[in-house]
Backbone as numpy.savetxt, mean C-alpha at the origin, in Angstrom:
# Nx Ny Nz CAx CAy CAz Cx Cy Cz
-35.83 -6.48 -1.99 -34.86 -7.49 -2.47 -34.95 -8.74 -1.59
-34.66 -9.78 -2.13 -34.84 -11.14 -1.98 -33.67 -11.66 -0.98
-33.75 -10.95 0.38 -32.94 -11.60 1.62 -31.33 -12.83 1.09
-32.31 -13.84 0.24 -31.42 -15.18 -0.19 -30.28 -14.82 -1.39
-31.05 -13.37 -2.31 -30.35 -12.87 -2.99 -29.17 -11.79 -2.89
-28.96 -11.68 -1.89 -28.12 -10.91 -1.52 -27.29 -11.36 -1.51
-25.57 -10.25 -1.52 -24.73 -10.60 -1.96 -23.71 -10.03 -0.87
-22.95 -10.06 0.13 -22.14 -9.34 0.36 -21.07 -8.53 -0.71
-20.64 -7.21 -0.70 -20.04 -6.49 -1.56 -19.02 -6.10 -0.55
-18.82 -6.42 0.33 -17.61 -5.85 1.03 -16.09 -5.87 0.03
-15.50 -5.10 0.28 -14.06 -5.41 -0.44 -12.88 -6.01 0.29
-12.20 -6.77 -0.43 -11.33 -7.90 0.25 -9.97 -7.44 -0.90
-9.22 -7.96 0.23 -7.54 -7.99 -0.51 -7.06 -6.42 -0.61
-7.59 -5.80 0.55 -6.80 -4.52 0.52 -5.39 -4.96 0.76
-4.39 -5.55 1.47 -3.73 -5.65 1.51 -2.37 -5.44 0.19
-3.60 -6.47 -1.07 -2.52 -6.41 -2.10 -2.87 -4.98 -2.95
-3.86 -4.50 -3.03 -4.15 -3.35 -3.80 -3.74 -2.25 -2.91
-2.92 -1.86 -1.38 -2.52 -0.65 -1.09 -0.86 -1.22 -1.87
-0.04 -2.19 -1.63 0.98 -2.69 -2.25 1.21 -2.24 -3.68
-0.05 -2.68 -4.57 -0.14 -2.03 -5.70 0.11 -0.70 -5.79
-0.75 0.12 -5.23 -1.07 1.18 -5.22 0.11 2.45 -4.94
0.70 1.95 -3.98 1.93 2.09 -3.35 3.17 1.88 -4.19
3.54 0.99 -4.80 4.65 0.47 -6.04 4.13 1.70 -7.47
2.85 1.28 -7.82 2.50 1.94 -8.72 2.43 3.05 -9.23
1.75 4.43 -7.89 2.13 5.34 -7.93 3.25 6.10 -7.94
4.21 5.18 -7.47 5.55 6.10 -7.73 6.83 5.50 -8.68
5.83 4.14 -9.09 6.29 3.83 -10.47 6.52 4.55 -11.54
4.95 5.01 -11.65 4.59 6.11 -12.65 5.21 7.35 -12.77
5.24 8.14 -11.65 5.63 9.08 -11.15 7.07 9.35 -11.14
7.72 8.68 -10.52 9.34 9.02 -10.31 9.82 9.26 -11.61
9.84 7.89 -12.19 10.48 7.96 -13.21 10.17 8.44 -14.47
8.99 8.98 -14.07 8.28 10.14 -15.67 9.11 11.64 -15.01
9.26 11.93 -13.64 9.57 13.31 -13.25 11.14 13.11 -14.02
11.69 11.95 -13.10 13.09 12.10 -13.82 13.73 11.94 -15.37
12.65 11.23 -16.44 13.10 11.35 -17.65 12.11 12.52 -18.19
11.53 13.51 -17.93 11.22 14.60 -18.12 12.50 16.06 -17.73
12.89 15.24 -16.82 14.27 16.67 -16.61 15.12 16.20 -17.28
15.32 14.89 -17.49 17.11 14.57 -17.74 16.42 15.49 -19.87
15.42 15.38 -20.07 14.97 16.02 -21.44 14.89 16.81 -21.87
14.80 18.01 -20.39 15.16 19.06 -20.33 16.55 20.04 -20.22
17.48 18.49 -20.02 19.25 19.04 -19.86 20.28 18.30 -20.80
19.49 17.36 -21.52 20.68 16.49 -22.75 20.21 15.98 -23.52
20.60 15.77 -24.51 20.05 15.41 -25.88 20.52 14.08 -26.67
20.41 13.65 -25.71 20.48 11.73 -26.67 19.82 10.87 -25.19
18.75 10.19 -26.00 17.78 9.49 -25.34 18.44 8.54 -24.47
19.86 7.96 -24.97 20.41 6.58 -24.65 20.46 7.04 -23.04
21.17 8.42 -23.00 21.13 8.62 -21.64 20.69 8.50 -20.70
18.86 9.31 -21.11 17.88 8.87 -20.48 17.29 7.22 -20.23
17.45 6.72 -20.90 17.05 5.71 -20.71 17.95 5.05 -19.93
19.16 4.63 -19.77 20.35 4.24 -19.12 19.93 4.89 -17.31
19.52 6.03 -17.72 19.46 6.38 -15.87 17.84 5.94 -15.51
17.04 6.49 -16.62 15.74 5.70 -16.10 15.91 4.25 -15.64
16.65 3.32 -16.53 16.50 2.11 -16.05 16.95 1.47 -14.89
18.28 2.66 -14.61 18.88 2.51 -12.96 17.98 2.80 -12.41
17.38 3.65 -12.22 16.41 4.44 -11.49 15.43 3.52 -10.82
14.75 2.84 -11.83 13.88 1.71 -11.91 14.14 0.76 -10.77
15.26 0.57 -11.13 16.28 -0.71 -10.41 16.37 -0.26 -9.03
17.20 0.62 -8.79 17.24 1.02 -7.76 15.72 1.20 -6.71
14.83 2.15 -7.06 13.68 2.64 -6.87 12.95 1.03 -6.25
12.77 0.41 -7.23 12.10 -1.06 -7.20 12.28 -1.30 -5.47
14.09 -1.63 -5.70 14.45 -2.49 -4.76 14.35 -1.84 -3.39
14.48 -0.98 -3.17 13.99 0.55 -2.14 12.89 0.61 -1.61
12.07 0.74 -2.67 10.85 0.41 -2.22 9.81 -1.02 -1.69
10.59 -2.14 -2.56 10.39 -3.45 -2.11 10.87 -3.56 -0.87
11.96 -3.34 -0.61 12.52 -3.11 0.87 11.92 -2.90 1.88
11.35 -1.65 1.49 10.78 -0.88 2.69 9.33 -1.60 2.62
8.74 -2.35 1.65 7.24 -2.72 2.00 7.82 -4.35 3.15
8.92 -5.02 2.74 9.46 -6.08 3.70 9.70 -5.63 5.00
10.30 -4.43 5.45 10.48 -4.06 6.87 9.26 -3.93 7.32
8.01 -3.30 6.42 6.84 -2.56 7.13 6.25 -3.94 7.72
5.70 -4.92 6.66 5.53 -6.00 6.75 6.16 -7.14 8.13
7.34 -6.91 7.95 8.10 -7.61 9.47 8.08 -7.10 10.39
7.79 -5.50 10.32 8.10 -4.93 11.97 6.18 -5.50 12.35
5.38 -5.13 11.35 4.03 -6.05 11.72 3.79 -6.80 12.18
4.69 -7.94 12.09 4.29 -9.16 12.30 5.38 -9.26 13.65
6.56 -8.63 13.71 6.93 -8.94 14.84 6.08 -8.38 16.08
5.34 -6.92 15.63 5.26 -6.47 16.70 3.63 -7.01 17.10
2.96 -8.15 16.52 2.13 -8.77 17.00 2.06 -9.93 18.07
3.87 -10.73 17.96 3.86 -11.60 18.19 4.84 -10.85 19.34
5.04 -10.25 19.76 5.54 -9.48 20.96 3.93 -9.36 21.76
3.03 -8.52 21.31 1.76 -8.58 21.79 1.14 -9.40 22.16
1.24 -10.64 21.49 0.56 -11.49 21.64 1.29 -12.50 23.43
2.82 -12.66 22.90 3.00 -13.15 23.75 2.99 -12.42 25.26
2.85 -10.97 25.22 2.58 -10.39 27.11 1.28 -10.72 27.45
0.29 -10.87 26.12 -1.21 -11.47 26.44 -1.16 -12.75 26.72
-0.47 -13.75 26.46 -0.31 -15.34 27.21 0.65 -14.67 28.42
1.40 -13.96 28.98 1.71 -14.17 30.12 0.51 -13.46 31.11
-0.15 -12.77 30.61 -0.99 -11.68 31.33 -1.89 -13.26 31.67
-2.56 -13.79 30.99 -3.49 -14.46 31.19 -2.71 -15.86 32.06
-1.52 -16.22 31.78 -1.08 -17.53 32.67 -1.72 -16.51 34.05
-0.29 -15.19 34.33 -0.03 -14.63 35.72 -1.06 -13.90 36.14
-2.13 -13.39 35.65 -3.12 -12.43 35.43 -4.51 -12.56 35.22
-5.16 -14.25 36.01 -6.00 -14.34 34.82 -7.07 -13.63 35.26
-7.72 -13.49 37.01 -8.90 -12.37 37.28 -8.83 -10.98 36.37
-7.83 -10.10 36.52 -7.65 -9.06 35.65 -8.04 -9.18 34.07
-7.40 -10.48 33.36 -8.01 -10.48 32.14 -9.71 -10.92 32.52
-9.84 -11.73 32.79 -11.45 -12.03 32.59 -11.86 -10.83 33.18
-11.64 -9.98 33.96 -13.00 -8.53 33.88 -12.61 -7.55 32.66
-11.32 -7.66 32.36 -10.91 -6.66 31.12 -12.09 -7.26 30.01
-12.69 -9.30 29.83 -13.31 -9.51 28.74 -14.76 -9.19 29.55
-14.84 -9.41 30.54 -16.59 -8.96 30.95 -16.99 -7.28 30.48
-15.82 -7.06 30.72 -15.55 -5.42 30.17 -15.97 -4.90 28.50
-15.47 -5.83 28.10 -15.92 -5.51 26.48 -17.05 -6.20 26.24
-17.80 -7.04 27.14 -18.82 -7.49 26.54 -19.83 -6.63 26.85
-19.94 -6.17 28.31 -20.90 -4.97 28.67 -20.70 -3.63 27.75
-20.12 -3.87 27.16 -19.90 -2.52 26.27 -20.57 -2.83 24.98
-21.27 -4.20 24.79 -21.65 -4.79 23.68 -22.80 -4.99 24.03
-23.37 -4.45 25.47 -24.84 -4.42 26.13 -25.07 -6.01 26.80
-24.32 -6.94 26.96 -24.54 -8.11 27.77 -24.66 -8.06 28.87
-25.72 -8.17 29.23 -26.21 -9.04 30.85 -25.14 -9.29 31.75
-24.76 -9.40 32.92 -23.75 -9.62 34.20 -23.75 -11.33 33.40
-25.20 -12.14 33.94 -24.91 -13.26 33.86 -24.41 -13.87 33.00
-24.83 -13.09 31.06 -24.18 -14.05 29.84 -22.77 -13.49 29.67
-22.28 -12.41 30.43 -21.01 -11.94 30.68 -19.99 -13.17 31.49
-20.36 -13.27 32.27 -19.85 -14.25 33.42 -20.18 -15.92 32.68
-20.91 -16.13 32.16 -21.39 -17.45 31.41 -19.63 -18.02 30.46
-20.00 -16.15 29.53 -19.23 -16.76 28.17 -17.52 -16.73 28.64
-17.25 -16.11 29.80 -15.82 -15.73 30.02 -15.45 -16.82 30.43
-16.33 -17.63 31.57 -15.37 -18.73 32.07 -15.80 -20.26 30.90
-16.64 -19.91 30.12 -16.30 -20.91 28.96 -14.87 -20.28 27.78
-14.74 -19.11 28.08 -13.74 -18.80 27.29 -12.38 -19.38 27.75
-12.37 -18.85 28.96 -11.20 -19.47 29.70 -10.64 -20.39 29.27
-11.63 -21.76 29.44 -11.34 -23.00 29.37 -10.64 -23.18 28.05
-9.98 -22.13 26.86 -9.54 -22.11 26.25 -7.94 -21.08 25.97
-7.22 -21.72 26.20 -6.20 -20.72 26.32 -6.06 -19.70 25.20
-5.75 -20.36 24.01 -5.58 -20.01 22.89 -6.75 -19.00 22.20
-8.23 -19.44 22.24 -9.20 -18.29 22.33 -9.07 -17.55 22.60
-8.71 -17.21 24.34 -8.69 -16.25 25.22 -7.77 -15.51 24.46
-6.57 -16.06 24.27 -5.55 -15.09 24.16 -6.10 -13.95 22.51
-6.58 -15.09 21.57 -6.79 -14.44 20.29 -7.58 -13.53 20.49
-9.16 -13.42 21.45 -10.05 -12.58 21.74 -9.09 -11.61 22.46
-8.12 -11.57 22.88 -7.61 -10.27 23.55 -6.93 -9.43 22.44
-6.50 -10.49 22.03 -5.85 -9.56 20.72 -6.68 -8.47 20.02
-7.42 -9.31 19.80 -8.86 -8.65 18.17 -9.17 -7.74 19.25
-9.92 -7.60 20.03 -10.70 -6.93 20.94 -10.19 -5.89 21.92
-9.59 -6.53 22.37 -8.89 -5.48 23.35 -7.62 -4.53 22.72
-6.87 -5.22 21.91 -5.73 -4.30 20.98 -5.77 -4.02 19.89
-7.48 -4.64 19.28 -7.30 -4.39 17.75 -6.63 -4.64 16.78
-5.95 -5.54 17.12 -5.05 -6.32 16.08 -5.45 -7.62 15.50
-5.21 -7.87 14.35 -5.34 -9.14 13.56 -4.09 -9.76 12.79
-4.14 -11.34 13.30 -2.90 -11.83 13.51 -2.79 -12.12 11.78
-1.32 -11.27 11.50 -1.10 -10.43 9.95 -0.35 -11.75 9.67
-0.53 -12.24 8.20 0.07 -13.00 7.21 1.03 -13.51 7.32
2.17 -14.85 7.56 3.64 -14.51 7.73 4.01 -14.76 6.69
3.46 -15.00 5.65 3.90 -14.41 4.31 4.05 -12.99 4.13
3.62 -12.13 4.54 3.08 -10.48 4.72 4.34 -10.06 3.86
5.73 -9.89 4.74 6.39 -9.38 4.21 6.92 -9.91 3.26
7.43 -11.04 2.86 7.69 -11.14 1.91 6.99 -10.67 0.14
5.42 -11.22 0.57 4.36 -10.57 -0.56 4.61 -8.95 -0.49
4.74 -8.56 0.82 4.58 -7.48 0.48 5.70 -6.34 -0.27
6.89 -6.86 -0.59 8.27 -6.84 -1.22 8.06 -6.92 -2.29
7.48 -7.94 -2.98 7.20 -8.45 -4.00 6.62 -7.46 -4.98
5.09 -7.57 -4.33 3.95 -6.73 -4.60 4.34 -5.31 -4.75
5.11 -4.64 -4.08 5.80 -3.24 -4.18 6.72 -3.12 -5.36
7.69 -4.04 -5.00 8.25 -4.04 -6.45 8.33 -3.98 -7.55
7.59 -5.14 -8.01 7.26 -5.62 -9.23 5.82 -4.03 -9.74
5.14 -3.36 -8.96 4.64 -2.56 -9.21 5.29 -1.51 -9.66
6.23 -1.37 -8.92 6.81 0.00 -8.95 7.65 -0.30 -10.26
8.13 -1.27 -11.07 8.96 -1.62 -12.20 8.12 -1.32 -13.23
6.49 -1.46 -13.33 5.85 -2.09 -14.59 5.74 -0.56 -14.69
5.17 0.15 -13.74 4.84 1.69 -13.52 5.84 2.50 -13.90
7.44 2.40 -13.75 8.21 2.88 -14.16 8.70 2.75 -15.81
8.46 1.50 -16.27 8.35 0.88 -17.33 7.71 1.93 -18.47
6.65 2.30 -17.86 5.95 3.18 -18.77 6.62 4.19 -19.21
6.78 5.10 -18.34 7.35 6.57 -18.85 8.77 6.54 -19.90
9.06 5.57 -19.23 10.39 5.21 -20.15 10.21 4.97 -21.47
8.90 3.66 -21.99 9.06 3.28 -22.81 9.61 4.14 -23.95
8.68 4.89 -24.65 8.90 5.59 -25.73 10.47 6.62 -25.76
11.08 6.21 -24.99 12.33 7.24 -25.21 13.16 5.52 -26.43
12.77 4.45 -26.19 13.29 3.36 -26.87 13.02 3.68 -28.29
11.95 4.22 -28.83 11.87 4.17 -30.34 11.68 5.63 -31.04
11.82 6.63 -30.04 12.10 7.94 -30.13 13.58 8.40 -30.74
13.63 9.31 -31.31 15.58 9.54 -31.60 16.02 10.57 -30.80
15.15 11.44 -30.40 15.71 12.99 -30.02 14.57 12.71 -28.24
15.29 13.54 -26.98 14.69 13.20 -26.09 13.35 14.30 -25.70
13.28 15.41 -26.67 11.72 16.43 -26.76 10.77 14.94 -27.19
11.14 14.65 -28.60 10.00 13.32 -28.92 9.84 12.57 -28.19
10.64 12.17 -27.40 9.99 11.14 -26.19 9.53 11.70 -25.24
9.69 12.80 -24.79 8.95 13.63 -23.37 7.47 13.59 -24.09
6.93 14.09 -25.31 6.00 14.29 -25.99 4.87 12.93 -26.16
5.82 12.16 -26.51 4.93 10.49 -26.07 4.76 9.83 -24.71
5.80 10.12 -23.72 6.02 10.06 -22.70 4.61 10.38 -21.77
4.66 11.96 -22.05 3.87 13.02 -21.46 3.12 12.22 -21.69
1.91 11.76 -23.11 0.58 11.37 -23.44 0.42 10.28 -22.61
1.33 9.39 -22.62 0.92 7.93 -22.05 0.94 7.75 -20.63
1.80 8.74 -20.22 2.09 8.44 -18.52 0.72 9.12 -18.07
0.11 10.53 -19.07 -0.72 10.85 -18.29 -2.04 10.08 -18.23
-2.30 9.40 -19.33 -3.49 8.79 -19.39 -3.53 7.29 -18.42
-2.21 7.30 -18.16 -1.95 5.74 -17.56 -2.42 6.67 -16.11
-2.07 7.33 -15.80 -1.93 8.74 -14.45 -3.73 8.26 -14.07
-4.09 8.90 -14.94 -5.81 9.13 -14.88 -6.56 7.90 -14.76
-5.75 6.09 -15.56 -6.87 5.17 -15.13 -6.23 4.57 -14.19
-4.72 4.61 -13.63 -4.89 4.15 -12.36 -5.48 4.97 -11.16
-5.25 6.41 -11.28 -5.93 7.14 -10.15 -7.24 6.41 -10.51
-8.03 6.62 -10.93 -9.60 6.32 -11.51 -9.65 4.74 -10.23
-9.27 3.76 -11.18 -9.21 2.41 -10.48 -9.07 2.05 -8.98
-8.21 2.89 -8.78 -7.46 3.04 -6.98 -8.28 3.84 -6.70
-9.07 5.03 -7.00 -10.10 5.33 -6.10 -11.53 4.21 -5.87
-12.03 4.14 -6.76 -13.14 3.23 -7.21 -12.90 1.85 -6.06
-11.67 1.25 -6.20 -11.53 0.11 -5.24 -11.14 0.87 -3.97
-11.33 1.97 -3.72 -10.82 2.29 -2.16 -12.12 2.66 -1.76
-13.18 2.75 -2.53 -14.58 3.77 -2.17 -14.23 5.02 -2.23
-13.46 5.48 -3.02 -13.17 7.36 -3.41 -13.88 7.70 -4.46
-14.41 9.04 -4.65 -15.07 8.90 -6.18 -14.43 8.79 -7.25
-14.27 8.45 -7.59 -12.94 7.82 -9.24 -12.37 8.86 -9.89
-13.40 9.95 -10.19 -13.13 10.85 -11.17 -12.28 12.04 -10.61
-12.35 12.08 -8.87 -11.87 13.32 -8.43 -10.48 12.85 -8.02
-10.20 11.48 -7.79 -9.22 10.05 -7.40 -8.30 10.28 -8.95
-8.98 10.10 -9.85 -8.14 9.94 -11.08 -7.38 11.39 -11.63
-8.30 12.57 -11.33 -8.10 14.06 -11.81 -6.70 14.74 -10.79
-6.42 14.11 -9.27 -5.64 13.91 -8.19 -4.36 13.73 -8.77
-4.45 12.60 -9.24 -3.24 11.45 -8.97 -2.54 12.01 -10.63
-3.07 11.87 -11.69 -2.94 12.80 -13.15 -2.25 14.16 -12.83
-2.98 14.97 -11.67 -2.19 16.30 -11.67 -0.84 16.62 -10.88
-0.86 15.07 -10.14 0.50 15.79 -8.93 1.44 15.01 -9.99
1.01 14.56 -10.69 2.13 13.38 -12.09 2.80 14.18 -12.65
1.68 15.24 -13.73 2.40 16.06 -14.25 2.91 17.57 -13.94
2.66 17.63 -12.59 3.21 19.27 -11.88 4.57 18.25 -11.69
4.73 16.96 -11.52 6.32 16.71 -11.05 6.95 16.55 -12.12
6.28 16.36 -13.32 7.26 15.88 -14.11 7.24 17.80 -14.97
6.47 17.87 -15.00 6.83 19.58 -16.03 7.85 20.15 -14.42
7.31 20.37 -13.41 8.52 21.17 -12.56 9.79 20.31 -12.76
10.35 18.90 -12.75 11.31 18.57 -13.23 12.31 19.22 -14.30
11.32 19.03 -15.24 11.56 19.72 -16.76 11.86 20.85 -16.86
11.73 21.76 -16.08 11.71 23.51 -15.94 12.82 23.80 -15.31
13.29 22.91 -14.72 14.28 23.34 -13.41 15.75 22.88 -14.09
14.94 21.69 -14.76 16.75 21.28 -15.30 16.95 21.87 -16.56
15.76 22.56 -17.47 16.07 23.44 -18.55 16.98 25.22 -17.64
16.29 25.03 -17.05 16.80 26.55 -15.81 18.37 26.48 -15.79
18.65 25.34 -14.70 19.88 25.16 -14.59 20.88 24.96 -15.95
20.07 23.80 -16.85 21.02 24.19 -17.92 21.16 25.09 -18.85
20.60 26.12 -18.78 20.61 27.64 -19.52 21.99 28.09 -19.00
């Protein structure tokens, strides 16, 4: 192959596709388990649908929530990091420059291009400090949009995903007929988002999609079983 023709294929924007992924799956999921039991214990759809749509609501905002905290405690707890690395380097700076001669010999550099690149690094505060970050703590300075997108992105997933299982209890009369349409669509929706979310994660798709399809419907039939149980 033609060096010039090459393409990088790396994958980008994990960020928004674990968000997805995350909203989505238990989009799907929750709210197919729970209008699969409430189908199994009462018999007028309005019901179901009335708590699915709380459910939704609730669920959404819960989960949007919690992708905003994950997101902020991120970003705070970088900029906590970041700033003991500007005091380390004001009060500290021999210690940091062998901590960076340190990672460069570990990268097979020479004493001398070790000693070369550090005190040209120096001469940069702000470098220094970012190379300590990436390198020495492994961190990368996260989005400050983060949390907010990442609220968003959870949310609005977890609604469209919930959306589904519900639908058909709307043009259904009796709530068996809607578990029955329910069942078909959530599972096939089950199988191409597993499929998709493996494929973009590098999982094999088919064992990703066959996964995510079966823990769908063991929750939503054990739902269904338990609240037919109880209501016997």
């Amino acid at each position: 192959m033609d060096i010039k023709e090459h393409k990088e294929q790396h994958f980008r924007g994990s960020e928004l596709v674990t968000d997805i992924v995350i909203g989505m799956s238990d989009g799907l999921t929750v709210p197919f388990a729970l209008a699969a039991g409430l189908s199994g214990a009462v018999h007028d759809n309005h019901i179901i649908v009335i708590a699915g749509l709380a459910e939704v609501a609730a669920g959404s905002i819960a989960m949007g929530l919690g992708g905003y905290l994950a997101g902020k405690t991120e970003i705070d707890h970088y900029n906590a990091e970041q700033k003991r690395e500007e005091w380390e380097v004001d009060n500290l700076p021999e210690k940091e420059k062998e901590e960076v001669r340190q990672i460069f010999a570990d990268m097979g550099m020479s004493e001398e291009t070790q000693k070369q690149v550090v005190d040209e690094m120096a001469k940069d505060k702000a470098k220094w400090v970012d190379f300590m970050m990436r390198y020495e703590l492994g961190l990368e300075k996260p989005d400050a949009k983060r949390a907010r997108n990442s609220a968003m992105n959870i949310g609005l997933s977890y609604i469209v995903g919930g959306l589904v299982p519900l639908s058909p209890y709307f043009f259904t009369t009796t709530p068996v007929e809607g578990l029955k349409l329910s069942a078909c669509i959530t599972v096939v929706c089950l199988f191409v988002f597993g499929f998709f979310k493996s494929k973009a994660t590098g999982q094999n798709p088919w064992t990703g999609a066959l996964r995510v399809m079966f823990i769908g419907s063991v929750a939503a039939a054990a739902a269904f079983f338990i609240a037919r149980l109880f209501n016997a």
